[in-house]
C-alpha positions as CSV (number, residue, x, y, z in Angstrom):
1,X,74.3,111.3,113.2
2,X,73.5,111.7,116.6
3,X,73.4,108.0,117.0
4,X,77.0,107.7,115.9
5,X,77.8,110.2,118.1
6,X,76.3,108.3,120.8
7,X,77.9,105.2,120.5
8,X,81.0,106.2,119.9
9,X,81.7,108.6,122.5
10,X,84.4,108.6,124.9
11,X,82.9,109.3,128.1
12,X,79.6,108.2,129.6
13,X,78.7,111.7,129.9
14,X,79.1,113.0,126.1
15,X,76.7,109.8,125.4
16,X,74.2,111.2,128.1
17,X,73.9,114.6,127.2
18,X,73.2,113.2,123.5
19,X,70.6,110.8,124.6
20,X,68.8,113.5,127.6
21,X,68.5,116.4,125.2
22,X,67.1,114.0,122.4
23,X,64.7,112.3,124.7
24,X,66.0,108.7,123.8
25,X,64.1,106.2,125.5
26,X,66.3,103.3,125.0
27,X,69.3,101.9,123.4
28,X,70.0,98.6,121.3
29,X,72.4,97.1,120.6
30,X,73.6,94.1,118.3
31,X,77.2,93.2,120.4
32,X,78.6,91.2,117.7
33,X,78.8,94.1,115.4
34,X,79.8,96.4,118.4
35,X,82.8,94.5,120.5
36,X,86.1,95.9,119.6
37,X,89.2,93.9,118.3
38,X,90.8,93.7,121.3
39,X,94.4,94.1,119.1
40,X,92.8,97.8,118.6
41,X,91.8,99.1,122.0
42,X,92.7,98.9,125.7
43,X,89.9,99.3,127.9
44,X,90.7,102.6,128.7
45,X,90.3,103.6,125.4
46,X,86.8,101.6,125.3
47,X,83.4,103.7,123.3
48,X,80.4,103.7,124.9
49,X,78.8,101.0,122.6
50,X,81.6,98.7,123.5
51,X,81.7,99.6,127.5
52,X,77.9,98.7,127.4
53,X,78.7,95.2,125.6
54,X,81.4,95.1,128.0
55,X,79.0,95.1,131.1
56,X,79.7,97.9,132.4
57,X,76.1,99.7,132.6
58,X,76.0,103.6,134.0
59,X,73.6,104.4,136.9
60,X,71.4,106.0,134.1
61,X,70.8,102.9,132.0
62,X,68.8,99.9,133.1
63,X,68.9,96.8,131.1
64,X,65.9,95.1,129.5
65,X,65.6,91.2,129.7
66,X,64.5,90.2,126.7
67,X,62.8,86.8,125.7
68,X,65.3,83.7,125.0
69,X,64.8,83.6,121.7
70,X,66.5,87.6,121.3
71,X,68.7,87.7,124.6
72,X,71.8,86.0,123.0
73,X,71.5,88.6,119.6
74,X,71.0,91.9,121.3
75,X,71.1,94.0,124.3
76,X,68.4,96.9,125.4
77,X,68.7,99.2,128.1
78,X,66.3,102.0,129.0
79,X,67.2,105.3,130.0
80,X,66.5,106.3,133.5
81,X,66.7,110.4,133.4
């Protein structure tokens, strides 16, 4: 539940205060199942699963490189908190 919450929230902040008081180390995610339609949302309107595909990281996030054979499937970031 919490991860939907996570992913899905609005601000970078509601997504912080989920993954601080759980202790989340990190975050994956699998893009191509995460990037909007872009007929459904402006980028103001963007979740923070799909900011995060998007490239735009938060000060609090640091992203992983992963080996060649993953980088193009997935994306990591650790938490920094």
């Amino acid at each position: 539940m919490d991860n939907h919450a996570v992913m899905t929230a609005e601000t970078d902040e509601q997504a912080f205060e989920i993954l601080r008081s759980r202790q989340i180390d990190c975050v994956l995610l699998w893009p191509q199942k995460a990037k909007p339609d872009a007929k459904e949302q402006s980028k103001e309107d963007l979740t923070f699963s799909h900011r995060l595909c998007e490239g735009q990281i938060t000060p609090w996030l640091k992203k992983v490189k992963l080996p060649e054979n993953m980088a193009d499937g997935f994306l990591v970031f650790e938490t920094d908190f």
